[in-house]
MARBA-3410 file (N, C-alpha, C, O; in Angstrom, 1 decimal):
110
-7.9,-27.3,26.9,-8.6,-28.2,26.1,-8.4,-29.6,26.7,-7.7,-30.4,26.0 ~ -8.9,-30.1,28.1,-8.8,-31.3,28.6,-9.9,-32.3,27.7,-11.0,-31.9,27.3 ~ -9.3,-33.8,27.6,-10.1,-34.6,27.6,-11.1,-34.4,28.0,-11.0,-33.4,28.7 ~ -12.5,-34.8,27.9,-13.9,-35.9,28.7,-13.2,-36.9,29.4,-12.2,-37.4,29.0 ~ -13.9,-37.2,30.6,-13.7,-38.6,31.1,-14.0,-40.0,29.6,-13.5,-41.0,29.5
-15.0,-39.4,28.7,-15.5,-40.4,27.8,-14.0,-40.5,26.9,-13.5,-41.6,26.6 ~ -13.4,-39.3,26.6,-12.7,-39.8,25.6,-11.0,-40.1,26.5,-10.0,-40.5,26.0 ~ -11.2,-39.8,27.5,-9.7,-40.4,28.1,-10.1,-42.1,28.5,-9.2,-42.9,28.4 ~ -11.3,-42.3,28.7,-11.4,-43.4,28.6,-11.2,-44.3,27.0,-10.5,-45.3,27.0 ~ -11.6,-44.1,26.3,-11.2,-44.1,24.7,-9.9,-44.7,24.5,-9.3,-45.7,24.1
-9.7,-43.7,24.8,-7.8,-43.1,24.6,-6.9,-43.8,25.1,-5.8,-44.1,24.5 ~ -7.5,-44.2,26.5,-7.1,-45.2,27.4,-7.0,-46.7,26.8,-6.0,-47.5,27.1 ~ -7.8,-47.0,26.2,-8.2,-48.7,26.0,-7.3,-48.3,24.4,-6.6,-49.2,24.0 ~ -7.2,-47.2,23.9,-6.4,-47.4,22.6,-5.2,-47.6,22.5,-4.6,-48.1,21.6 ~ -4.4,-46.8,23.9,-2.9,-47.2,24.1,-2.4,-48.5,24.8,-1.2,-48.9,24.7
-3.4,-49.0,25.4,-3.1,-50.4,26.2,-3.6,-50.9,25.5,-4.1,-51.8,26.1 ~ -4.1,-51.2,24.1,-4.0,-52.0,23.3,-2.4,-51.9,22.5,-1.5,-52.8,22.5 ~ -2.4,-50.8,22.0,-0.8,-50.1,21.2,0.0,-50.8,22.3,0.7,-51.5,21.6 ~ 0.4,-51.2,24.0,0.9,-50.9,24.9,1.7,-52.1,24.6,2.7,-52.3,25.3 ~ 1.4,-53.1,23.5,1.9,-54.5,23.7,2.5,-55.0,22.4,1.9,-55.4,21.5
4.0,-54.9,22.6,4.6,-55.2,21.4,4.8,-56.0,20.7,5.8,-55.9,20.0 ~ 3.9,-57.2,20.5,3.1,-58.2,19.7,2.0,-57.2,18.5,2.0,-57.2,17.3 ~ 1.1,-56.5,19.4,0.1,-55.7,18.4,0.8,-54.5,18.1,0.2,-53.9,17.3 ~ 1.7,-53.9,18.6,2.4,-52.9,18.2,3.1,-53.3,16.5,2.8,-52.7,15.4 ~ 4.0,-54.3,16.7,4.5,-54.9,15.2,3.2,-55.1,14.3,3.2,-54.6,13.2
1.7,-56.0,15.1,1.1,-56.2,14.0,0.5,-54.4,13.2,0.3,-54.2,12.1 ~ 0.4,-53.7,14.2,-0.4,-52.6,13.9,0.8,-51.9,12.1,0.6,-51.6,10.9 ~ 1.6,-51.9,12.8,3.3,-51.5,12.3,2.9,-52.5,10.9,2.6,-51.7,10.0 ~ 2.9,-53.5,10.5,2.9,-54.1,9.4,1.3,-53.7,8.7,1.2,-53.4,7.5 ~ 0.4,-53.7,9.3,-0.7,-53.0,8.4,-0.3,-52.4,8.1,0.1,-52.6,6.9
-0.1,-51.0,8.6,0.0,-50.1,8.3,1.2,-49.7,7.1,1.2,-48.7,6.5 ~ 2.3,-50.9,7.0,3.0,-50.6,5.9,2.8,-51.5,4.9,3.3,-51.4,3.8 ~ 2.0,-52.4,5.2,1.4,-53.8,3.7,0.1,-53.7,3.9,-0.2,-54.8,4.5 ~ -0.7,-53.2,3.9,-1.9,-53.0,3.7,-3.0,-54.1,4.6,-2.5,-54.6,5.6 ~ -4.0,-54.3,4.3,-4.6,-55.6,4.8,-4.3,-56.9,4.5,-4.3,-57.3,3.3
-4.0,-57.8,5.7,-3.2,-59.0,5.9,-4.5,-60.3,6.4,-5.6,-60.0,7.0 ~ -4.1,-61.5,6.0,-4.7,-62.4,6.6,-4.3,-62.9,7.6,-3.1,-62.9,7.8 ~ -5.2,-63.4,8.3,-3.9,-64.2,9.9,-2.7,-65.0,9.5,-1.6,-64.9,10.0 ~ -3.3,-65.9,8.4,-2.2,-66.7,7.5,-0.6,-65.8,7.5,0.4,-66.2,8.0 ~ -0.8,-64.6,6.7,0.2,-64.0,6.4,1.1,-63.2,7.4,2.3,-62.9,7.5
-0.1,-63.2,8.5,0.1,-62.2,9.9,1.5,-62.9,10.5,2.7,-62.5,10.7 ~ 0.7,-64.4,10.6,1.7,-65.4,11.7,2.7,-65.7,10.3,3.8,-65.5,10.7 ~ 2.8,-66.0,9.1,4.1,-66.5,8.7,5.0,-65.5,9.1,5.0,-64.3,9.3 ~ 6.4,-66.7,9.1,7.5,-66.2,9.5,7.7,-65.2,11.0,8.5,-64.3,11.3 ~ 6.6,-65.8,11.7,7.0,-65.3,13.2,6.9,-66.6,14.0,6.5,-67.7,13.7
7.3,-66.1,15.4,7.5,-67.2,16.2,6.2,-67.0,16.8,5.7,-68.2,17.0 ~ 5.2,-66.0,17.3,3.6,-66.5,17.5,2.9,-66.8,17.0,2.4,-66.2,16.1 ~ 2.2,-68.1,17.8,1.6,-68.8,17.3,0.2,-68.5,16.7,-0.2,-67.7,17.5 ~ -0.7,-68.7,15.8,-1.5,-68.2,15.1,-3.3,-67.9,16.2,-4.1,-66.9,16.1 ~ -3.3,-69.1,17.4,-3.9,-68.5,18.3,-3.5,-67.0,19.0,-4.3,-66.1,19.3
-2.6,-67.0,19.2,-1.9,-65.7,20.0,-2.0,-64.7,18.7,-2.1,-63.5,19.0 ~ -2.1,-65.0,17.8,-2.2,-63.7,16.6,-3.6,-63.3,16.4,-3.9,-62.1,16.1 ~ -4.7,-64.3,16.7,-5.9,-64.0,16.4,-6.4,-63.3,18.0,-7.3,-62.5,18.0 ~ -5.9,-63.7,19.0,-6.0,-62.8,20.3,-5.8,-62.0,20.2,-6.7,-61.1,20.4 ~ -4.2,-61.5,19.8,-4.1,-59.6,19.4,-4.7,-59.1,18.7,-5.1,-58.0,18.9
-4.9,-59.8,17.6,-6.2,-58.9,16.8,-8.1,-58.6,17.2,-9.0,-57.8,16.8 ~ -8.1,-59.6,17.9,-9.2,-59.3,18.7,-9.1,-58.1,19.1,-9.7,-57.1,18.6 ~ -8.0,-58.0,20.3,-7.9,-57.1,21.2,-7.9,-56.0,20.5,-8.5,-55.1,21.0 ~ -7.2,-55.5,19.1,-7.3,-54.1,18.8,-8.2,-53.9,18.1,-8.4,-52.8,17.7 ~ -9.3,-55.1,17.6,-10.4,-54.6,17.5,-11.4,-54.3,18.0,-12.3,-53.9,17.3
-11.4,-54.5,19.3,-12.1,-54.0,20.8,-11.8,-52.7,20.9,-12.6,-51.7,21.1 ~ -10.5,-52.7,20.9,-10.0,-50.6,20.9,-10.4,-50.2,19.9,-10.1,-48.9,19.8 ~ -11.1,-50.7,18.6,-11.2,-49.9,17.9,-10.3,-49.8,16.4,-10.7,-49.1,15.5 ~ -9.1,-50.5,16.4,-8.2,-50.0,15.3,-8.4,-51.2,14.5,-8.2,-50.6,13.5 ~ -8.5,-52.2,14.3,-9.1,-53.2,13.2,-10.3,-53.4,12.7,-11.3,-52.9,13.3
-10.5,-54.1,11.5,-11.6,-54.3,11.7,-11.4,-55.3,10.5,-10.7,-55.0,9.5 ~ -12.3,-56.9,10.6,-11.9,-57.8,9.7,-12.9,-57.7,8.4,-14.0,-57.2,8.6 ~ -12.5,-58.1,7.4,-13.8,-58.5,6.1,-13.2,-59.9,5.6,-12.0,-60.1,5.3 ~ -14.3,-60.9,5.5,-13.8,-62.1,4.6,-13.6,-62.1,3.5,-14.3,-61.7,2.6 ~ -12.1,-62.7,3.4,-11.9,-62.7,1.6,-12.3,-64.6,1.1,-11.5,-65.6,1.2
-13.0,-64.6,0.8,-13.2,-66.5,0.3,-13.2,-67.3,2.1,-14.2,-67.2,2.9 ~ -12.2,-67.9,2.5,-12.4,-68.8,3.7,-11.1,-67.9,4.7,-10.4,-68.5,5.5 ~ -11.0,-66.4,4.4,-9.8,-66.4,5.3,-10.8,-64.9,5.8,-11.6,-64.2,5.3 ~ -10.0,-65.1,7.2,-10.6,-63.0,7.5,-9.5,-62.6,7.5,-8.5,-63.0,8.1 ~ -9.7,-61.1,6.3,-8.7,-60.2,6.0,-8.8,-58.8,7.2,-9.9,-58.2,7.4
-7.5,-58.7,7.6,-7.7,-57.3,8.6,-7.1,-56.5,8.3,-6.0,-56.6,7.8 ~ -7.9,-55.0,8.6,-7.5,-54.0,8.0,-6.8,-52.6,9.5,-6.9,-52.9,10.7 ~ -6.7,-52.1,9.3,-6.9,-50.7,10.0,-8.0,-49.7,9.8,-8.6,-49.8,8.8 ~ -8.3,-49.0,10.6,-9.0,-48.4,11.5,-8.6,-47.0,11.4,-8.7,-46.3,12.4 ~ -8.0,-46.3,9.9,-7.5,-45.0,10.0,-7.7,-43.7,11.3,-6.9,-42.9,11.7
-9.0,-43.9,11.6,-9.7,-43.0,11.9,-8.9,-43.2,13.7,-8.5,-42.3,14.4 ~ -8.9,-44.5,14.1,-8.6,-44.6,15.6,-6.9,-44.0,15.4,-6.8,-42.9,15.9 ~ -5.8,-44.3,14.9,-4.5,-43.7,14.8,-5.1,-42.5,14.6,-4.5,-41.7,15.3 ~ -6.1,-41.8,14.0,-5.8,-40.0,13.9,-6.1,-39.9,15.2,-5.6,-38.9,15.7 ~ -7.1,-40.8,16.4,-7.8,-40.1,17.0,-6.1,-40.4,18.3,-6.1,-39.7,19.3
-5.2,-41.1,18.4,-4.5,-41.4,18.9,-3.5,-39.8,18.3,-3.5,-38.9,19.1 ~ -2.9,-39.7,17.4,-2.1,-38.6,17.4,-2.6,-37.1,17.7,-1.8,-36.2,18.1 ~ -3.8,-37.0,17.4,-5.1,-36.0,18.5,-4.0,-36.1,19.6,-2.9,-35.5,19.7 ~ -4.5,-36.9,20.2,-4.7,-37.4,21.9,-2.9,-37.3,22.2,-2.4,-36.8,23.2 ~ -2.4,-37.6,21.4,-0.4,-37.3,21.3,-0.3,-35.9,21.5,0.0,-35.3,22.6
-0.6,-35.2,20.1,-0.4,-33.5,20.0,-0.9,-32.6,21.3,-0.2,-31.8,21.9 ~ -2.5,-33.0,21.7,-2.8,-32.4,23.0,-1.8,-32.6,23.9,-1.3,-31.6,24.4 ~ -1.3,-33.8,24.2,-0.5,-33.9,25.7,0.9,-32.9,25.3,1.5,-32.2,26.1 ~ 1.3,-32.9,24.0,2.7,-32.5,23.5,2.4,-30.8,23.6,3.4,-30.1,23.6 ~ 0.9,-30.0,23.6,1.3,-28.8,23.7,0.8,-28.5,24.9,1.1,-27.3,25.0
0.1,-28.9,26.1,-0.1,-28.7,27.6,1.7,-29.0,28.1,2.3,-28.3,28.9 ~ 2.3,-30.1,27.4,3.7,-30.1,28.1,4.8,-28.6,27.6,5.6,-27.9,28.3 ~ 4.4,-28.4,26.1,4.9,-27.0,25.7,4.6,-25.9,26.7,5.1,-24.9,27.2 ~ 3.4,-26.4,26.7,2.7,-25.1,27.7,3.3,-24.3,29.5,3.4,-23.2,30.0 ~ 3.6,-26.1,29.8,3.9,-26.1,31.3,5.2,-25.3,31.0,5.6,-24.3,31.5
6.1,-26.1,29.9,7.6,-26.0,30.4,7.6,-24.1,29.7,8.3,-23.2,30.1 ~ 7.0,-24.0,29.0,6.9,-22.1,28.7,6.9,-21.4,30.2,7.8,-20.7,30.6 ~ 5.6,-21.9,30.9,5.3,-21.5,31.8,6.8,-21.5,33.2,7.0,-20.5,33.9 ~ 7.3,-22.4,33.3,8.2,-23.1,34.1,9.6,-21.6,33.7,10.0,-20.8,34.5 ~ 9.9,-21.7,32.3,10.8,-20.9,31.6,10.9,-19.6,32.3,11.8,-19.2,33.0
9.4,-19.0,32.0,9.1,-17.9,32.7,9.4,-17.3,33.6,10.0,-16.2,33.7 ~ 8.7,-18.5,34.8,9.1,-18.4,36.1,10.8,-18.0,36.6,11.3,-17.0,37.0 ~ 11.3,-19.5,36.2,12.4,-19.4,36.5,13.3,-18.1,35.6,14.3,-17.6,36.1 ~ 12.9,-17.9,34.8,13.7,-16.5,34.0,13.3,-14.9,34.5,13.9,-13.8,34.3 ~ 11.9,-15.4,35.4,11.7,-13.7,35.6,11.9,-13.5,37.6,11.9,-12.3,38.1
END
């Protein structure tokens, strides 16, 4: 069960967005406080609130954000559906590697 070129490309832009541990934290705090404003994003960090609204750009280009205005602020949320399609894309590689090293086992055992 290999990828498409379409969805390794996908898959691709979704990890090199994850790939950067600025949007890695931000992803990491959605996902455990719900939807955040940039306001709340940048307090109490050392990046600056331009650099905060660039990473969130970027992961909503991959797909995993997505803003709605609350009054004068944009609230951002996640993108449930792009993390499932990312632990997909995990589990696949995690049973072709079961597969090989079975395979490997084999060999070397028979």
């Amino acid at each position: 069960m290999d990828a498409t070129p379409g969805e390794s490309s996908r898959s691709a832009s979704l990890f090199a967005a994850l790939g950067d541990e600025t949007r890695l934290r931000i992803v990491s705090r959605l996902c455990g406080e719900g939807p955040l404003s940039i306001a709340k994003l940048t307090a109490g960090s050392e990046v600056t609130r331009q650099a905060i609204t660039k990473h969130l750009r970027t992961l909503a280009e991959a797909g995993l954000l997505r803003a709605r205005r609350d009054g004068r602020e944009s609230v951002w949320e996640l993108e449930p559906e792009r993390l499932d399609d990312a632990r997909r894309y995990l589990d696949q590689i995690s049973r072709q590697w079961d597969d090989a090293l079975e395979r490997l086992r084999r060999l070397v055992e028979g």
